[in-house]
C-alpha positions in Angstrom: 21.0 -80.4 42.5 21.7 -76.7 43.1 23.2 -75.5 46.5 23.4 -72.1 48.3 24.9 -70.8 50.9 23.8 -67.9 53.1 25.8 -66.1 56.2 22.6 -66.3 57.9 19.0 -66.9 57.6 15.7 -67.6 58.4 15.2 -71.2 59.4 11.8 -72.2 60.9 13.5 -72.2 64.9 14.8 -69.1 64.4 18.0 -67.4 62.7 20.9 -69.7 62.0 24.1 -68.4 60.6 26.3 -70.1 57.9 23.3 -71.7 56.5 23.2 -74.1 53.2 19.9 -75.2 51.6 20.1 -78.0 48.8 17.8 -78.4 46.1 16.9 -81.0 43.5 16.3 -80.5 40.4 12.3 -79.8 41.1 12.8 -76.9 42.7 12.0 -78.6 46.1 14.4 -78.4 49.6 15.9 -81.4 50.1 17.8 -80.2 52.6 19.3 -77.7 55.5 22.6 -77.7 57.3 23.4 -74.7 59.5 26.5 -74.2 61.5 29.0 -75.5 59.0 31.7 -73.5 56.9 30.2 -73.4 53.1 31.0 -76.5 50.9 33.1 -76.6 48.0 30.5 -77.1 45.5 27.4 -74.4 47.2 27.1 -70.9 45.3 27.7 -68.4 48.3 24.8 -66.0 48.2 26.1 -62.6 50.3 23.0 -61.4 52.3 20.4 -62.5 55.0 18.0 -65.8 53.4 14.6 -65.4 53.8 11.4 -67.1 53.0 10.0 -65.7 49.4 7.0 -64.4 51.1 3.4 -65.6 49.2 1.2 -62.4 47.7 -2.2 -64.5 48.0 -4.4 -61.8 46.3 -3.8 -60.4 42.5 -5.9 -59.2 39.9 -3.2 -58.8 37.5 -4.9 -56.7 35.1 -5.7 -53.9 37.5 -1.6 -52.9 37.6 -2.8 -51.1 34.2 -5.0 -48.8 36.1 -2.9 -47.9 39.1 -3.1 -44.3 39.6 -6.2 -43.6 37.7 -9.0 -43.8 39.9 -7.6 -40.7 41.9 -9.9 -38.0 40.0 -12.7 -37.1 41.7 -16.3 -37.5 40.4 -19.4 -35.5 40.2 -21.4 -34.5 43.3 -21.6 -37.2 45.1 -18.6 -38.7 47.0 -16.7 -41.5 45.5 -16.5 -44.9 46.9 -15.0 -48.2 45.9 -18.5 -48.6 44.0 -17.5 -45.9 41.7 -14.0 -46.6 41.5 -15.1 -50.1 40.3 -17.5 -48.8 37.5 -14.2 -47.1 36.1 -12.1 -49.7 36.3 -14.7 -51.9 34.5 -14.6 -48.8 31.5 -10.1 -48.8 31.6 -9.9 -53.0 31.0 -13.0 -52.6 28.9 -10.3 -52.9 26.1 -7.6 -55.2 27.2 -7.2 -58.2 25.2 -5.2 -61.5 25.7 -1.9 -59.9 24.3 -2.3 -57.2 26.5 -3.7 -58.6 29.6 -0.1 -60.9 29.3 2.2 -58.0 28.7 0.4 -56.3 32.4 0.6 -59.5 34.2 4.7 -60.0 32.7 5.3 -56.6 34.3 3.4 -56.8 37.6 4.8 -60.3 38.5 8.3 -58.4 38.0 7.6 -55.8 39.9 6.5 -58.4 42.6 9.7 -60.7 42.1 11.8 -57.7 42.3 10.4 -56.4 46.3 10.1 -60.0 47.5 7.1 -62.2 46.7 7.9 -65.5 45.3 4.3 -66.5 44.5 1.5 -65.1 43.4 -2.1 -66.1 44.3 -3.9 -64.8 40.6 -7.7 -64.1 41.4 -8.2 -64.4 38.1 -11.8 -63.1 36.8 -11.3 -61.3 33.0 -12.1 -64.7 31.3 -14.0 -63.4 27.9 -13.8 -61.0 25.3 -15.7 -57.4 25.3 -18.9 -58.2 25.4 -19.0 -61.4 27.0 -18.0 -63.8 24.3 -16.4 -66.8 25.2 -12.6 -66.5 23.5 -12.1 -70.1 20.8 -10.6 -71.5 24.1 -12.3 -70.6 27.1 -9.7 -70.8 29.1 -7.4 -68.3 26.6 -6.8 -65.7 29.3 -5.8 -68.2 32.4 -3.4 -69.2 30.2 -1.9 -66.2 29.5 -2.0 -65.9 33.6 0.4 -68.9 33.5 2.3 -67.7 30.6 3.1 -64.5 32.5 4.3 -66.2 36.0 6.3 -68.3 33.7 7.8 -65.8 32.0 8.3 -63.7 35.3 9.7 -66.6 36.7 6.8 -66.7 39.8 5.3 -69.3 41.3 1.3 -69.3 41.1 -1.8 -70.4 42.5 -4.3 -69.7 39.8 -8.0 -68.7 41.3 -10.6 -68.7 38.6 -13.1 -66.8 39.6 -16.9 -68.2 39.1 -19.2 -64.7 38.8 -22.7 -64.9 37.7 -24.9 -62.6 39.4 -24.6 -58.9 40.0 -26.3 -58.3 43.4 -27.8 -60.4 46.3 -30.9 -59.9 44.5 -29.8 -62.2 41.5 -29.9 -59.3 39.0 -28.3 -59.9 35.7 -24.2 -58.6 35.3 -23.8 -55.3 34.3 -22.4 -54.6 30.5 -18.9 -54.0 32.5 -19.4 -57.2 34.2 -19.8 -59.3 30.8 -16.5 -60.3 30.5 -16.5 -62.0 34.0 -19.4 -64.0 34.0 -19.9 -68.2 34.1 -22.5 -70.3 34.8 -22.0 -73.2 37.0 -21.5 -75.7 33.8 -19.1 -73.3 32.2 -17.4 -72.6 35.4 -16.5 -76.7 35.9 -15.6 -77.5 32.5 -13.1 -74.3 32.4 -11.9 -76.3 35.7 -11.5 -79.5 33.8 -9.4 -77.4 30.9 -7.2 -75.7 33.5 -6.8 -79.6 35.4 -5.9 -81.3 32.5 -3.3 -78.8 31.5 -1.7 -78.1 34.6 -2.3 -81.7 36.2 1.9 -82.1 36.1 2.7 -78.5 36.9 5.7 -77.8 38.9 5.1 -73.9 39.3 1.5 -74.0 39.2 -1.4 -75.1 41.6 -5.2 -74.3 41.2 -8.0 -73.4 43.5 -11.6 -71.9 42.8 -12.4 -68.3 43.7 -16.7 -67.6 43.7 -15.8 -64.2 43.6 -18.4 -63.6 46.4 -21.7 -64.1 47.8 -23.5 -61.1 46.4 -22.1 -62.5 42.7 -23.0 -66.2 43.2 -25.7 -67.2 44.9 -26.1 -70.2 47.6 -27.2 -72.6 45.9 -24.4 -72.6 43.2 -21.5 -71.9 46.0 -22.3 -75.2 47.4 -22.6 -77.0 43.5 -19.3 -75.6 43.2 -17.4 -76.1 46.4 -18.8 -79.8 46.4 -17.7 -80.7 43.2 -14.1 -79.6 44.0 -13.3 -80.9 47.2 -9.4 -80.2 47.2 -7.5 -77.1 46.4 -7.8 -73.7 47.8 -11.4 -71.5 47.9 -10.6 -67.7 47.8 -13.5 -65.6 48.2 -14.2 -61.6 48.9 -16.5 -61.0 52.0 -17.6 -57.8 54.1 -15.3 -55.5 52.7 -17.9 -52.8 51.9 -21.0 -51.9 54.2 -22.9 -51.6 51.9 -22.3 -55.0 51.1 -23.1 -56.0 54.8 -26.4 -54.2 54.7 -27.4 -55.9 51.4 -26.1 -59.4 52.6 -28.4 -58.6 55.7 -31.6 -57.2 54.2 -31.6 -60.3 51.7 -29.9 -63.3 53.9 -30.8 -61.7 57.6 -27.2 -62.5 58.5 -24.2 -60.7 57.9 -21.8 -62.0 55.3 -19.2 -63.7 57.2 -21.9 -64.7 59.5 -23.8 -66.5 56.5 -20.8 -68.0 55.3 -19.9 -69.6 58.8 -23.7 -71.1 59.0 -24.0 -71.9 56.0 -21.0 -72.8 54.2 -18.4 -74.3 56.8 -15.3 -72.7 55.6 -11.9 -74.8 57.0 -8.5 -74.8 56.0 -9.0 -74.2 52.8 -10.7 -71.0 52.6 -9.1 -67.7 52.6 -11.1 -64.6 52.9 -10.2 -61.7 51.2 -10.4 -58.7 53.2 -13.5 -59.5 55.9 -13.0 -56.2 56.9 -16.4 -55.4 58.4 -17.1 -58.2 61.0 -18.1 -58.3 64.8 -16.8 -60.1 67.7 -18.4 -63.2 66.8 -17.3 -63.5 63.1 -13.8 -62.6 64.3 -13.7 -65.4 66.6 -15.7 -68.0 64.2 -13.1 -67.3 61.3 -10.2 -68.3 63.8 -12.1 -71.4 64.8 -12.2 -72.4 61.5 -9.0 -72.2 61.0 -9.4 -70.0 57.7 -6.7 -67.9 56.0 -7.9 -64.1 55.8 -6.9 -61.9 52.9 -5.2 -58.7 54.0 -4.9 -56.1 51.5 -4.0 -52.7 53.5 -2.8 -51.0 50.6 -5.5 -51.5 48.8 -8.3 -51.3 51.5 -6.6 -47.5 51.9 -7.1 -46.6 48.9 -10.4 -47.9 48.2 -11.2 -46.8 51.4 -12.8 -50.2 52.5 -11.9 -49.4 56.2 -9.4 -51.1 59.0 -9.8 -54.7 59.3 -9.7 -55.5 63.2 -6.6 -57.5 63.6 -5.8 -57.5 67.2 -8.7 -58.7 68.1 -8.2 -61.6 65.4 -5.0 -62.4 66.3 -5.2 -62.7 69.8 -7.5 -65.2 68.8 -5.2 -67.0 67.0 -6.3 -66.3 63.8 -4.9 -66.7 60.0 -3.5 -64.3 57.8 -1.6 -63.5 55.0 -1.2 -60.5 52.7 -2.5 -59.3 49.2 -1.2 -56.4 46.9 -4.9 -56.7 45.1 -5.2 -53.6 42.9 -1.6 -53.2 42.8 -1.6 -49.6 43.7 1.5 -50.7 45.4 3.5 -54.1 44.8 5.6 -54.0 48.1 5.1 -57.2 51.0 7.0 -54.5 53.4 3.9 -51.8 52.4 1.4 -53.6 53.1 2.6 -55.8 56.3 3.5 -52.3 57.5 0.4 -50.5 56.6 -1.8 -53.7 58.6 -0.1 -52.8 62.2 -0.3 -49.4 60.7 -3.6 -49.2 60.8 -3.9 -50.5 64.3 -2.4 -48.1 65.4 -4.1 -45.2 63.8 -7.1 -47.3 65.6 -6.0 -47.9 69.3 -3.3 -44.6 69.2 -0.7 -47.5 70.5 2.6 -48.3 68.6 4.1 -52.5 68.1 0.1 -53.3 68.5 0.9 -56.8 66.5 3.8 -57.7 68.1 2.1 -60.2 70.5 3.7 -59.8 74.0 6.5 -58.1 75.3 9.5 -57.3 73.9 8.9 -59.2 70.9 9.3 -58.0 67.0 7.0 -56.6 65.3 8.2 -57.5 62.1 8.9 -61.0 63.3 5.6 -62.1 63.8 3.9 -60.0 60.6 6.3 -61.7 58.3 5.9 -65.1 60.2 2.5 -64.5 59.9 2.0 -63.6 56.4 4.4 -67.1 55.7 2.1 -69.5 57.1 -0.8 -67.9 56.2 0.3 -67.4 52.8 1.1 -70.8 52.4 -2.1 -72.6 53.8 -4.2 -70.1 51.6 -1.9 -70.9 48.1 -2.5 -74.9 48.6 1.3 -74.8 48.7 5.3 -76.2 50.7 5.9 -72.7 50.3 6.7 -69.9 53.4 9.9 -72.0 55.3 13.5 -72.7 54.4 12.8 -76.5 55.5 13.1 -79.8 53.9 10.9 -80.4 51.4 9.2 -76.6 50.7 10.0 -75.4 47.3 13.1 -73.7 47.3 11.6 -69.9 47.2 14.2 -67.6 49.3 14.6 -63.9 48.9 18.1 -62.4 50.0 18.2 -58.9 51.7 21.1 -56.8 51.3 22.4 -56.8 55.1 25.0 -54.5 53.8 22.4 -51.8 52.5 22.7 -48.7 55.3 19.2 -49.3 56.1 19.7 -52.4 57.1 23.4 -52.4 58.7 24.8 -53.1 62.1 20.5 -55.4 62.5 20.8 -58.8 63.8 18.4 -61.3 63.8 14.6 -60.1 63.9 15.8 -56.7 63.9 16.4 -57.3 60.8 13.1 -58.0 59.8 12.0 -54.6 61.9 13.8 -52.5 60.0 13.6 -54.3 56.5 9.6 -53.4 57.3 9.5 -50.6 58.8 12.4 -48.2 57.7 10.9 -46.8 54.3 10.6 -48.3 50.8 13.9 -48.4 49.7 15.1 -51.6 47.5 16.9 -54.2 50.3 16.1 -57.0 48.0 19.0 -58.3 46.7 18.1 -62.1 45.4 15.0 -63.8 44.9 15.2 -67.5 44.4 12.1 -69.4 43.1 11.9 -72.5 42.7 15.6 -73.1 43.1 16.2 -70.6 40.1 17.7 -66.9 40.4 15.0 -64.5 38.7 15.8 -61.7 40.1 19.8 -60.8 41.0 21.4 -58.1 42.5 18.1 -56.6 42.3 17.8 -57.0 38.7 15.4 -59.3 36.6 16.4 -59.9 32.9 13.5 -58.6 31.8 12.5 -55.6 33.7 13.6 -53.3 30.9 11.9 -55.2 27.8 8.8 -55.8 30.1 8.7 -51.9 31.3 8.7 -51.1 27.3 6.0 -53.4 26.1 3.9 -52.2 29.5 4.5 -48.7 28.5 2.9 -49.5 24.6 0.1 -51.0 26.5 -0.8 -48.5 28.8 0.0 -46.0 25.3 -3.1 -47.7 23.2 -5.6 -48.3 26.0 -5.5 -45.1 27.5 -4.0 -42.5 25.3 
């Protein structure tokens, strides 16, 4: 039994102040007291207590590449399509060793600004060229290794991808190291259950990576034959991807996927950024989880995903740091009302009525979403949720003389300085006075990576 005490924090009623959270030795709450001076035998933890907020969309890998899709091609203009043909040529050359040593240091990096858990949409499953590794399930391993190591929660997402187009075309040479059949797919499912079946830190879901890579048929084989855990899938987040989902289905993609595919509670949709008035309003009926990644939409320049008009509809949603162009859960909640605003030329558009915080309801948001979406008691100090909390330094300038959700305003939007001075997961310190014991071994071994793929 472990047990903290916090001056204030973030209960699921509302701010409470001299606040201690018990427990076990799990990692799991067994209990909340607020109101009461701290006990003799609590650790006092000085700083506001939040919930460790869940990042619900990684590709690990991709933190080895940040920065270097920002050269510009020849003639024509570049696109997410041809920032995706070079990222295929940078990881071309990653192998297990490496692919662990990138996911160490970006599950650091996201410990370090505040997520807790990480939802690992995992698709580099074979060697260059395609061939299977002696264990096929070698590099979701090393997935978990790295969380481990990192001290993060996970929700691993392996990703089935088996066709390269709408059209059923074969994958791409670039694309070799992604692919499964439907067989392959299920029995690296029945590795990962088996050896993760008593996980603490660990839950699994499926990820079809999305419709244009695996075809109807096959999503519903798939989906059917694992009826509990989390589905993650992309959807309309390019246009051209809407026009070739409607020349070859005759709907739209998130339209196809609500006729055909009945998404509930389980689902989470990454970025849906290109969808109409009806798709907006059948994803909240749903009650799906939808993937935001603004940091990543930016700079791939997907486009603004319509989240005032979801919302209002009481939609689902939790945040991403995808590529990892930025690791940052203030960047990206930021950069989604952002974007509304750049849209409607209004300011607090996602606050949701009047004189309420805008930070308050993206990071309440985000937690609940987050936590549907990972299959996991995450996203609330509250009996029973794993014990992930994240102290801010309330004594940081940026963050003095803030009270209760103003705290949460400014911790989002006053700039990207480091207020994170905690992070608790699983009922464990990793990160401390904003320091993880292994930032500086993991920053060298990145830096050799980086050095002999890309040198």
């Amino acid at each position: 039994m472990r047990k903290l005490f916090f001056p204030r924090a973030l209960l699921p009623d509302g701010w409470a102040e001299d606040v201690t959270v018990a427990a076990d030795a799990s990692g799991r709450i067994t209990g909340v007291t607020a109101g009461a001076p701290c006990p003799a035998d609590a650790e006092r933890q000085e700083g506001a207590a939040i919930p460790g907020v869940p990042n619900l969309h990684s590709h690990a890998h991709q933190r080895a590449i940040a920065g270097l899709g920002e050269r510009s091609g020849q003639g024509a203009a570049d696109s997410f399509w041809s920032w995706r043909d070079a990222m295929y040529t940078a990881v071309g050359r990653m192998e297990p060793d490496d692919f662990q040593v990138v996911a160490t240091r970006a599950y650091i990096e996201m410990l370090k600004a505040g997520f807790t858990r990480v939802g690992e949409f995992h698709y580099l499953h074979h060697a260059p060229g395609g061939t299977p590794y002696d264990d096929p399930a070698e590099m979701s391993h090393r997935a978990v290794a790295a969380a481990r190591a990192a001290g993060i929660g996970m929700t691993l997402l392996p990703v089935l991808y088996t066709t390269a187009g709408f059209d059923r075309a074969p994958l791409s040479e670039g694309q070799s190291r992604f692919g499964h059949d439907g067989a392959g797919f299920l029995k690296l499912m029945e590795r990962l259950d088996k050896a993760y079946a008593d996980a603490v830190d660990v839950d699994l879901g499926i990820a079809p990576h999305s419709l244009r890579a695996v075809p109807p048929d096959l999503l519903a084989e798939v989906t059917a034959a694992r009826p509990d855990g989390p589905i993650h899938i992309h959807i309309a987040e390019q246009t051209a991807e809407v026009q070739d989902c409607i020349h070859h289905t005759g709907r739209r993609p998130v339209q196809w996927l609500l006729e055909n595919a009945a998404p509930d509670e389980r689902w989470c949709l990454i970025h849906a950024t290109h969808v109409d008035h009806d798709e907006v309003v059948g994803m909240a009926e749903a009650r799906a989880v939808v993937g935001l990644c603004p940091t990543t939409e930016a700079n791939l320049g997907d486009g603004i995903f319509p989240a005032e008009d979801y919302l209002a509809a009481n939609g689902r949603f939790g945040i991403g740091s995808d590529s990892h162009i930025s690791i940052s859960p203030v960047e990206d909640l930021r950069w989604l009302e952002y974007g509304q605003r750049l849209t409607t030329r209004r300011r607090t558009v996602l606050a949701g009525g009047p004189r309420a915080s805008t930070g308050a309801r993206l990071l309440r948001g985000a937690l609940a979403g987050g936590a549907q979406a990972m299959g996991a008691d995450i996203g609330a100090l509250a009996e029973g949720a794993r014990a992930d909390i994240v102290v801010l330094d309330d004594a940081h300038p940026l963050l003095a003389a803030r009270s209760g959700d103003a705290l949460l305003d400014s911790w989002i939007f006053s700039g990207n300085a480091t207020t994170v001075r905690h992070v608790i997961v699983g009922g464990r310190t990793v990160v401390e006075d904003g320091r993880h014991p292994l930032d500086e071994d993991s920053a060298a071994r990145f830096t050799r990576v980086l050095e002999r793929l890309f040198a």
